[in-house]
C-alpha positions in Angstrom: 8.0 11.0 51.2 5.8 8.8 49.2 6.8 5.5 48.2 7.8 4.7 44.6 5.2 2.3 42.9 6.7 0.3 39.9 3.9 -1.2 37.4 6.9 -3.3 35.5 5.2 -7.4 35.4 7.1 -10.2 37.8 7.2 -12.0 34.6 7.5 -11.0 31.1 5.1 -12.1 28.5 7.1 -14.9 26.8 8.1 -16.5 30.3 4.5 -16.5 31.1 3.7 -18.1 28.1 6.3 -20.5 28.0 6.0 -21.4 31.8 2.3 -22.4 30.9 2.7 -24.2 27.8 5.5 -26.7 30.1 2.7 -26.9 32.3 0.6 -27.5 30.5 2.6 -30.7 28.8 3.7 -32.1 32.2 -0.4 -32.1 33.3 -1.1 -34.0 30.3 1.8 -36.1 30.0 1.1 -37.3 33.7 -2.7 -37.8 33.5 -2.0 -40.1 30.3 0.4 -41.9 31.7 -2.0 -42.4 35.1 -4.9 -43.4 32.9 -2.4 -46.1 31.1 -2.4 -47.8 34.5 0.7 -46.9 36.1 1.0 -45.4 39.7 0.8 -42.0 40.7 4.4 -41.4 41.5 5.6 -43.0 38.0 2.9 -40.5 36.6 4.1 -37.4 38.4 7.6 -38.0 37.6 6.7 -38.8 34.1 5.0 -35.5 34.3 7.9 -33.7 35.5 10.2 -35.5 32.8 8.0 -34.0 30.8 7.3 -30.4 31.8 11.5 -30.2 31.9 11.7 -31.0 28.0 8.8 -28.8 27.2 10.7 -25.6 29.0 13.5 -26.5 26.8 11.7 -26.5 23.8 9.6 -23.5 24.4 12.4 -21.6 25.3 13.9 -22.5 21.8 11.1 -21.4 19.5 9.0 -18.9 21.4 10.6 -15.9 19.7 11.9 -13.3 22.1 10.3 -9.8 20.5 12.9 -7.7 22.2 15.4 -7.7 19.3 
């Protein structure tokens, strides 16, 4: 018997783009706030703050094409 081999994605293309675009805000959101003079761990957590709100929103108004 051969094995079955299933070429469906991990993620789909809207998850992949709304997974970056959180990232992407939570990277910037920290480095700003590191380069405003606070500490690493205020700028990581602002960074997380961040990303969180960002999936939220994303997830709102990235349309889902499967409709």
């Amino acid at each position: 018997m051969s094995p079955t081999t299933t070429t469906d994605p991990l993620l789909s293309t809207r998850a992949t783009l709304v997974l970056l675009l959180a990232t992407l805000v939570g990277i910037g959101a920290g480095v700003l706030r590191f380069l405003g003079g606070q500490s690493w761990p205020t700028a990581v957590l602002t960074g997380v703050g961040a990303a969180g709100g960002a999936l939220l929103l994303f997830h709102a108004i990235v349309g889902d094409t499967r409709t």
